[in-house]
C-alpha positions in Angstrom: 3.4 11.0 -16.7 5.4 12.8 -14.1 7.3 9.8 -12.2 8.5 11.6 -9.6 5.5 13.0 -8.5 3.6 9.6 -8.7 6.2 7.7 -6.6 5.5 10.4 -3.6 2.0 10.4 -4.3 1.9 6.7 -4.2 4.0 6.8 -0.9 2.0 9.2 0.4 -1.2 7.7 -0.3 -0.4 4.1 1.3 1.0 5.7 4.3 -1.7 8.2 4.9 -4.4 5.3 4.6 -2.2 2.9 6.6 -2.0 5.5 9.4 -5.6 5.7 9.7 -6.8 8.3 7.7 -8.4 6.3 3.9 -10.7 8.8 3.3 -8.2 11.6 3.6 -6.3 9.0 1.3 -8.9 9.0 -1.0 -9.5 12.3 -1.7 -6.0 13.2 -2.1 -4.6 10.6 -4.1 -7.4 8.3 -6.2 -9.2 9.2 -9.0 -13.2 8.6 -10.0 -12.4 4.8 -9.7 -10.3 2.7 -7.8 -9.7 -1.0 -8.8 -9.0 -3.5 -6.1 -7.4 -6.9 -7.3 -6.5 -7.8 -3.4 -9.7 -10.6 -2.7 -9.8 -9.5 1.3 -10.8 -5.9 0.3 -13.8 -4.8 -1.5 -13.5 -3.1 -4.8 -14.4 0.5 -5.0 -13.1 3.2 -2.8 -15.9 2.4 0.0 -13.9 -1.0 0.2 -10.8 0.3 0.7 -11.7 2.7 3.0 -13.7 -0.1 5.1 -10.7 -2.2 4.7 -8.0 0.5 6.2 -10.7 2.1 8.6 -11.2 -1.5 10.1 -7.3 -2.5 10.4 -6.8 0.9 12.0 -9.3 0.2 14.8 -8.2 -3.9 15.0 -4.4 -2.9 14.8 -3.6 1.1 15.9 -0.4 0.0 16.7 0.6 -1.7 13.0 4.0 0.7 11.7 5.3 0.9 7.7 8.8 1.3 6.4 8.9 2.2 2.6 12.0 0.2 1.7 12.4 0.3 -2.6 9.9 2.7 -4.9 9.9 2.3 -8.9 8.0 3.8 -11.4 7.5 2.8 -15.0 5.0 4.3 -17.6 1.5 4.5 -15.0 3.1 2.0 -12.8 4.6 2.6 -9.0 5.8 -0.4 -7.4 6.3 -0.1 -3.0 8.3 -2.6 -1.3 7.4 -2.1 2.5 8.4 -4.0 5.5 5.5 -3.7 8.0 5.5 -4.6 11.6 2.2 -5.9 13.0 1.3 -6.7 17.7 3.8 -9.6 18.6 6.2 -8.2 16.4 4.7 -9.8 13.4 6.6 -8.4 10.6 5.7 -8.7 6.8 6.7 -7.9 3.3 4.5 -6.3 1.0 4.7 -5.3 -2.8 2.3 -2.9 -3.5 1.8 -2.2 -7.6 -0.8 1.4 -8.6 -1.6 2.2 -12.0 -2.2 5.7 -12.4 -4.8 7.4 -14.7 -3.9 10.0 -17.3 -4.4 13.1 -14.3 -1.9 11.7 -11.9 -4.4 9.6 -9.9 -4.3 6.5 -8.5 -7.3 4.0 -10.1 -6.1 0.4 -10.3 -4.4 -2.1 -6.8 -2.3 -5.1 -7.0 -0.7 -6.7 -4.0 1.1 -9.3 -2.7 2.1 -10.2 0.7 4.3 -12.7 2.4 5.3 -13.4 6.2 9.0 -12.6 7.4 9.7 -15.9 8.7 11.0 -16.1 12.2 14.0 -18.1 11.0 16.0 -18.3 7.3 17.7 -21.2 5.8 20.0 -18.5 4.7 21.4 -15.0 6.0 19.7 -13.0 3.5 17.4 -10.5 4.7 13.7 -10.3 2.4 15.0 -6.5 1.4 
């Protein structure tokens, strides 16, 4: 496994499909299969392409920030900050597995609202 390589690919994957483009994301990036194990998106590449197709059209004006990347064995892990209309601002962690060619085949996620005000002065990065 060539870490480096995965950890751009991964990057460049999530922004490519974030941006609008899943298809291009696809065919790039994921190999003959492509588990999802987020319940709002369908399994399969068609569903994630649906997915990111749809939340381009809904959202256009949505941005990413790729905050912390890590790799481990077939693993790349993202930590993102995303900003969402009426400054609704999240923080994801994004988990790929990657198959034996360097492709992305397997989708873990998990998501939680920036709150608009902390109990402490911590920031969620």
């Amino acid at each position: 496994m060539d870490l480096e390589k995965n950890k751009k690919n991964a990057i460049a994957f999530y922004k490519t499909a974030y941006e609008g483009n899943p298809k291009k994301a696809i065919e790039l990036y994921v190999g003959n299969e492509y588990i999802q194990h987020n319940p709002n998106v369908a399994d399969g590449l068609n569903g994630f392409i649906e997915y990111f197709n749809r939340m381009q059209a809904e959202y256009p004006h949505k941005s990413i920030e790729f905050v912390r990347c890590i790799t481990e064995g077939d693993l790349v892990a993202l930590h993102t900050h995303q900003i969402w209309p009426d400054n609704d601002q999240y923080v994801t962690m994004d988990f790929f597995r990657f198959d034996k060619n360097g492709k992305i085949c397997e989708h873990w996620d998990a998501i939680q609202q920036i709150p608009k005000e902390s109990v402490n002065p911590n920031t969620m990065y």
